[in-house]
C-alpha positions in Angstrom: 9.8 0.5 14.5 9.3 4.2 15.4 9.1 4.1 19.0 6.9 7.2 19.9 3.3 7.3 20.8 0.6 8.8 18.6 -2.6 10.0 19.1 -5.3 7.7 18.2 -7.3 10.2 15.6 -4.6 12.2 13.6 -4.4 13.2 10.5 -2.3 9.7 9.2 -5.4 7.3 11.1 -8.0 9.5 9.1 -6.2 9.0 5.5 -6.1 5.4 6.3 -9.6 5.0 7.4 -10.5 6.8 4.2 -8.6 4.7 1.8 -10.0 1.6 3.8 -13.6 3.0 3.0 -12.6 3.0 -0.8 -10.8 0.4 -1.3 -13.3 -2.1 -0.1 -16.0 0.0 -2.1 -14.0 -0.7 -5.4 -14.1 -4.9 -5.2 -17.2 -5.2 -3.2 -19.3 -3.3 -5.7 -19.0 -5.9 -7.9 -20.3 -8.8 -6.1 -24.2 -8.7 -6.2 -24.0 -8.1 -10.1 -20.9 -11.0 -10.5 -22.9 -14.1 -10.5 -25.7 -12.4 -13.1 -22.5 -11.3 -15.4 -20.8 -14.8 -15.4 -24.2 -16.3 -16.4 -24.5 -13.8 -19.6 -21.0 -15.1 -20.1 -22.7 -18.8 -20.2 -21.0 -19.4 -17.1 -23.6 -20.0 -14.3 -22.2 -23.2 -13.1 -18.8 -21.9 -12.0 -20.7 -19.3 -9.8 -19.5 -21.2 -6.6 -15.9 -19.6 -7.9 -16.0 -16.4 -7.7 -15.5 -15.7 -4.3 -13.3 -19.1 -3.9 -10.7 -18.1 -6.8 -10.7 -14.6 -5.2 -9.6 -16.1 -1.9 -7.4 -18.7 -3.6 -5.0 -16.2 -4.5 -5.8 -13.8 -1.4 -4.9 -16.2 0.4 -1.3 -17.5 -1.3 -0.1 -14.0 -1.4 -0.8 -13.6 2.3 2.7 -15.0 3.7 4.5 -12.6 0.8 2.7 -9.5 1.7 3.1 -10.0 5.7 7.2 -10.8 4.7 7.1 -7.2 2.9 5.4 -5.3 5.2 7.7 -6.4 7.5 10.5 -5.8 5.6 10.1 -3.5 2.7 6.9 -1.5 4.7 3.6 -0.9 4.8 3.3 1.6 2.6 4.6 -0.3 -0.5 2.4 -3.1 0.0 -1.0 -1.4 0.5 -0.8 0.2 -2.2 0.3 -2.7 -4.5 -2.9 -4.3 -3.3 -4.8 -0.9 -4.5 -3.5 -1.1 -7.8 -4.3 -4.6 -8.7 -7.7 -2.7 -7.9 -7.5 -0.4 -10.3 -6.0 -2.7 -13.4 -9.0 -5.4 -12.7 -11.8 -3.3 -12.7 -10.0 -1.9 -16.9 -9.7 -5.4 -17.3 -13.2 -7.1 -16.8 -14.6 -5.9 -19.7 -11.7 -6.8 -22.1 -11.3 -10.3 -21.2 -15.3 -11.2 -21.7 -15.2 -15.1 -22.0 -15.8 -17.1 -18.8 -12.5 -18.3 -18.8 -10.7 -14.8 -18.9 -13.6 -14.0 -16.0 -12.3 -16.6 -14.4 -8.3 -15.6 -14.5 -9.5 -12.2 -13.8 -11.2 -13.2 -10.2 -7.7 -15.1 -9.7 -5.9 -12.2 -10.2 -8.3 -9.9 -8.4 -7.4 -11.8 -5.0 -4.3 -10.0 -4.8 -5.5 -7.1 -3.8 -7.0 -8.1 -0.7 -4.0 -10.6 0.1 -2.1 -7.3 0.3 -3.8 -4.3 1.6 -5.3 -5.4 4.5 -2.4 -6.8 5.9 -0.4 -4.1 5.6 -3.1 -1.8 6.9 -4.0 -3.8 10.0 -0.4 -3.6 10.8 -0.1 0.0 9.6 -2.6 1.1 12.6 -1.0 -1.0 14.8 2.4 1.0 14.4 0.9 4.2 15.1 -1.8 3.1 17.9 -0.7 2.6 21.8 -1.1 -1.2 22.3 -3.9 -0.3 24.8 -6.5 0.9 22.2 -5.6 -1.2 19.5 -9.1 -2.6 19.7 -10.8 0.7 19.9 -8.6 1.8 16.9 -9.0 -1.3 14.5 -12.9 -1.3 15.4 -12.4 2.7 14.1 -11.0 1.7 11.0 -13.1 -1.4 10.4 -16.2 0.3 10.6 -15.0 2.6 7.2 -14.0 -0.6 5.6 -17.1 -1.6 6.5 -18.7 1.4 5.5 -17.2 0.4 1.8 -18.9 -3.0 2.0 -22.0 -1.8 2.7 -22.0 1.4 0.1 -20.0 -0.6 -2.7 -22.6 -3.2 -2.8 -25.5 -1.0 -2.9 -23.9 1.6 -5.4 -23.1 -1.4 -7.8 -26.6 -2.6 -7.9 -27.6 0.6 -8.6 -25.1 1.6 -11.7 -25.7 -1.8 -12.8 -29.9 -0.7 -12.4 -28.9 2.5 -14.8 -26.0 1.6 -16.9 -23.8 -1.7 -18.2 -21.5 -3.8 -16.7 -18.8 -2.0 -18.4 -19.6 1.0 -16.6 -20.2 -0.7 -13.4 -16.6 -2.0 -13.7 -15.0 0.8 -14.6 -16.2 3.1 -11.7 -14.8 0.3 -9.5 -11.1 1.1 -11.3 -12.2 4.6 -10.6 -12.8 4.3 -6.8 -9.7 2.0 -6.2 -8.1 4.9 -8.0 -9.4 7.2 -5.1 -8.0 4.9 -2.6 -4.2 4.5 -4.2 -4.0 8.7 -4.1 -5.3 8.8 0.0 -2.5 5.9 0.7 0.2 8.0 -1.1 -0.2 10.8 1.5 0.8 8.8 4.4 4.1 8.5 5.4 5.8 4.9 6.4 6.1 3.6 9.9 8.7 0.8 9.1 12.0 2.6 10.2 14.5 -0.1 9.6 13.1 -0.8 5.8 15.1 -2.9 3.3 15.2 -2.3 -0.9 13.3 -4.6 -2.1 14.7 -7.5 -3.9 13.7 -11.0 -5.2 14.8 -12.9 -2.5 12.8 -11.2 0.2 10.0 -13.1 -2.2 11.8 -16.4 -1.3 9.2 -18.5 1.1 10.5 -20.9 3.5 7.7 -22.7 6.4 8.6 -20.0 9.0 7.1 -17.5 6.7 3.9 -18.6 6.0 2.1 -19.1 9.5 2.9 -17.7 13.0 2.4 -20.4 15.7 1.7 -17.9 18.4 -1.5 -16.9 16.7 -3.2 -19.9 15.6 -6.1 -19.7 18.5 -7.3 -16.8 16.9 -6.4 -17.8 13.3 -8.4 -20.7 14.2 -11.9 -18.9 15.1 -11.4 -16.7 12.2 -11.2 -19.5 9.5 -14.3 -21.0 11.6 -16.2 -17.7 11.7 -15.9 -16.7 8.2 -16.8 -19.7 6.5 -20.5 -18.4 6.9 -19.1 -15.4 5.1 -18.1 -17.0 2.0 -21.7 -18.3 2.0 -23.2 -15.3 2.4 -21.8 -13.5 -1.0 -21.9 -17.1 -2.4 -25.6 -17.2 -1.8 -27.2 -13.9 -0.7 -27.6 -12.6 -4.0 -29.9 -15.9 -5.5 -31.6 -16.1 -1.9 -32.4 -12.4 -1.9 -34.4 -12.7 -4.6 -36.1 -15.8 -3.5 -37.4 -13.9 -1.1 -38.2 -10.9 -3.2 -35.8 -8.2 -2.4 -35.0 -6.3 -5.6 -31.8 -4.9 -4.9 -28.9 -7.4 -4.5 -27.1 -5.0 -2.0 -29.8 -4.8 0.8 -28.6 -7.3 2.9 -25.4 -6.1 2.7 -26.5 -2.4 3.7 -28.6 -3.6 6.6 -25.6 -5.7 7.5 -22.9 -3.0 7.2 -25.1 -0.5 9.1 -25.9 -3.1 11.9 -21.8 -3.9 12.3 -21.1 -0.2 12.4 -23.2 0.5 15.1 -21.5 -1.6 17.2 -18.0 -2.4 16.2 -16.6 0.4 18.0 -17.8 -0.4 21.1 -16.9 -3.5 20.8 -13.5 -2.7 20.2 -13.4 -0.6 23.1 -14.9 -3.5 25.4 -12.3 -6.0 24.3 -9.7 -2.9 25.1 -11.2 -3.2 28.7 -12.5 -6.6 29.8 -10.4 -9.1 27.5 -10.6 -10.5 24.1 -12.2 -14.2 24.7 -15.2 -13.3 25.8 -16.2 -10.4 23.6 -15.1 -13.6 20.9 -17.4 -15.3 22.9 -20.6 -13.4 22.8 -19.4 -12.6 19.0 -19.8 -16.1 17.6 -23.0 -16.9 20.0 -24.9 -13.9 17.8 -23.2 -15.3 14.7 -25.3 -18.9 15.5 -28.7 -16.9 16.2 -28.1 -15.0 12.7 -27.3 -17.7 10.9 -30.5 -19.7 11.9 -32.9 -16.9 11.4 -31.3 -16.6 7.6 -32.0 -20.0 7.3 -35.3 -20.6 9.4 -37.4 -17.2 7.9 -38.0 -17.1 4.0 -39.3 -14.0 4.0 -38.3 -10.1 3.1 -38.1 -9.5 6.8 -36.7 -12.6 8.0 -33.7 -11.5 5.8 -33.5 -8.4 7.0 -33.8 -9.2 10.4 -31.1 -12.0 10.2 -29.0 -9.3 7.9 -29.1 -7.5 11.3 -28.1 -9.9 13.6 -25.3 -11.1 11.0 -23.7 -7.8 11.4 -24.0 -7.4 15.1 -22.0 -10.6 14.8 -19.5 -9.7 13.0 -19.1 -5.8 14.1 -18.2 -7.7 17.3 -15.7 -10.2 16.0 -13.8 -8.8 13.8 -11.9 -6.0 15.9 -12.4 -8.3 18.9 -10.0 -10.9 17.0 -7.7 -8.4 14.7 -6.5 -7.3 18.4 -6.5 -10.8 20.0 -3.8 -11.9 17.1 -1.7 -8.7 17.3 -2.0 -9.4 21.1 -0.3 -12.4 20.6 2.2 -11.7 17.6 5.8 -11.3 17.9 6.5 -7.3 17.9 8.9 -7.2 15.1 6.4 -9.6 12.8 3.5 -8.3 13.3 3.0 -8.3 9.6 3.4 -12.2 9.0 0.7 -12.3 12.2 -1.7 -10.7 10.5 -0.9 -12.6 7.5 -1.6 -15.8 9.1 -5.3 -14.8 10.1 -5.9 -13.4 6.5 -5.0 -16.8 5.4 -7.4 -18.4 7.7 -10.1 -15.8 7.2 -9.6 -16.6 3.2 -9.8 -20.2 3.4 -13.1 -19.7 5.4 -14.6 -17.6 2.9 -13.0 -19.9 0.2 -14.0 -22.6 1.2 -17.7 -21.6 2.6 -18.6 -20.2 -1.0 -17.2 -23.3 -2.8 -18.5 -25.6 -1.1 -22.2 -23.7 -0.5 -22.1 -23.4 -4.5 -21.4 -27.0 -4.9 -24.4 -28.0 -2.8 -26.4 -25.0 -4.2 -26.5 -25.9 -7.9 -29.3 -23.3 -8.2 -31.7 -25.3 -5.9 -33.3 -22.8 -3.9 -34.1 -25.4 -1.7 -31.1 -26.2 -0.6 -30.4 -23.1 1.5 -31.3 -23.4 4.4 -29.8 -26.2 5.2 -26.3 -24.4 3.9 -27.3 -22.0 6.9 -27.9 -25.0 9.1 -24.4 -26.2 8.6 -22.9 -23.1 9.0 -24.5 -23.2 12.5 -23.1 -26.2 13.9 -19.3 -24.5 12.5 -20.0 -22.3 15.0 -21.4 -24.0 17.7 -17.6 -25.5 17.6 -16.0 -22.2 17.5 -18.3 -21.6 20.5 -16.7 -25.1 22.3 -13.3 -24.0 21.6 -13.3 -20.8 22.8 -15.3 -21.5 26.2 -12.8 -24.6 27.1 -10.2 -21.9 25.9 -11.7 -19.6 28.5 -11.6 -22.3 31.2 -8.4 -22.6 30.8 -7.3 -19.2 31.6 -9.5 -18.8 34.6 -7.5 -21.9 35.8 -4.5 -20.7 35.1 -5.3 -17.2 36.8 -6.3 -19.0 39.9 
């Protein structure tokens, strides 16, 4: 690994934070629209799978895209994540049964099993260890950013135009991101050729032991996320929100505002209990989503959701590079994609199991979701006992 210091905002850290922005634009727009399209397809009972098949394979292809960045770099592998991206959104409206819908979502998994990874570790090369928080709350709020926008501008070509056209522009924007990644230059100095038996798998390659704390809170705290794109759309217009992609603005624009400095805090005063408070606003947000059926309710609870998560998520990005091994810091970060995946797996399969299209049954999805993280909440204070013992 290069071995000099960088300045946190150059000109590599802005390209990166730009092709974050777009890359989570392109699959995110197509979200709020996803469950309407796999019911024109006569599909409306399998809407519990989109997000879960997505994850499925985000999650599998985590320990092979950590093993790469490691080895082959992290330039290779974002980007490879980027294009799968690109192919999907030309392929949705070729393969228009449910079933090629359904292969489509497995294949569209890829690209978040790979590009994230590699970008998480990516800052982390070319950050001081000191201001890793600051820098991967930087760079999350433009991947944020592309959650909120994509979202919103999908509802709205969807509003205007056809699904074609809505996926297609999603091609188009993951086609934005692949050119921004191509002007950065690697940061893996010791770099192999690739070759098929760097794809060979064995147990040490698929978790990291040293970060299964944080691994741990991830899976815990992102199971309400799965629910949320599971359900949010239905439940939005329950309560009578026309556009599909207003909780996720007000969300996005609530963890913007305060991922940054949250980042900077954990820099400062520790990562557990920044995790702490994190998952304690994650319990109030998920009861007022459940609790208040109303426009505002949902906004409100849209709010507090993001505050939530614009804390966690740098909060526990640094917390596992923290605790990785310096010269696999890409498996690391592999190991809490694949716990955040099989949260939002198994949140959205499991909340559009129960859902079946009984708007009823929502709330009490939120409920559950709440008692998650009131034991995310026990572990990490016990967790936090423990070191103050220790320190004494």
């Amino acid at each position: 690994m290069k071995t000099e210091q960088h300045p946190v905002y150059n000109l590599r850290f802005g390209l990166i934070c730009l092709s974050s922005l777009f890359f989570s634009a392109s699959y995110n727009m197509l979200i709020p629209e996803l469950p309407s399209y796999l019911s024109s397809l006569g599909g409306a009972e399998y809407k519990g799978l989109i997000i879960s098949l997505f994850t499925l394979t985000a999650g599998l292809s985590r320990p092979f895209s950590g093993k790469l960045a490691d080895s082959i770099g992290r330039k290779p592998v974002m980007i490879v994540g980027t294009l799968v991206c690109v192919v999907c959104g030309l392929l949705y409206p070729v393969l228009g049964t449910v079933i090629g819908f359904l292969l489509l979502r497995l294949f569209h998994g890829f690209s978040t099993g790979f590009t994230p990874t590699a970008i998480s570790a990516y800052v982390s090369d070319i950050i001081p260890p000191k201001r890793w928080g600051e820098a991967l709350g930087f760079q999350g709020l433009f991947f944020s950013t592309g959650l909120a926008l994509g979202p919103a501008l999908g509802s709205l070509i969807k509003s205007y135009y056809s699904f074609s056209i809505l996926f297609y522009c999603s091609s188009i924007i993951g086609v934005l991101a692949f050119v921004l990644m191509g002007k950065v230059s690697e940061t893996l100095s010791n770099k192999e050729t690739f070759s098929f038996s760097i794809l060979k798998i064995s147990k040490r390659d698929i978790i990291a032991p040293e970060v299964l704390a944080p691994a741990c809170i991830v899976l815990l705290s992102y199971l309400s996320f799965g629910v949320i794109l599971t359900i949010i759309p239905d439940w939005s217009d329950f309560v009578g929100v026309s556009n599909k992609g207003l909780f996720f603005i007000v969300f996005t624009i609530s963890s913007l505002s305060i991922r940054f400095v949250a980042g900077k805090i954990s820099d400062i005063h520790g990562r557990v209990p920044v995790i702490i408070i994190g998952l304690i606003v994650l319990l109030v947000s998920l009861i007022v989503i459940g609790y208040y059926h109303t426009v505002l309710g949902l906004m409100v609870g849209a709010a507090i959701y993001g505050l939530a998560m614009g804390i966690l998520s740098p909060a526990l990005n640094a917390w596992t590079i923290d605790m990785s091994i310096p010269n696999q810091k890409g498996k690391a970060i592999a190991t809490m994609y694949i716990a955040l995946e099989i949260g939002i797996g198994f949140g959205a399969l499991c909340s559009g199991w129960y859902f079946q299209n009984t708007i009823i049954n929502v709330p009490t999805i939120f409920y559950t979701c709440s008692i998650i993280t009131m034991i995310a909440i026990a572990f990490m204070l016990f967790r936090a006992a423990k070191q103050m013992k220790i320190s004494k």
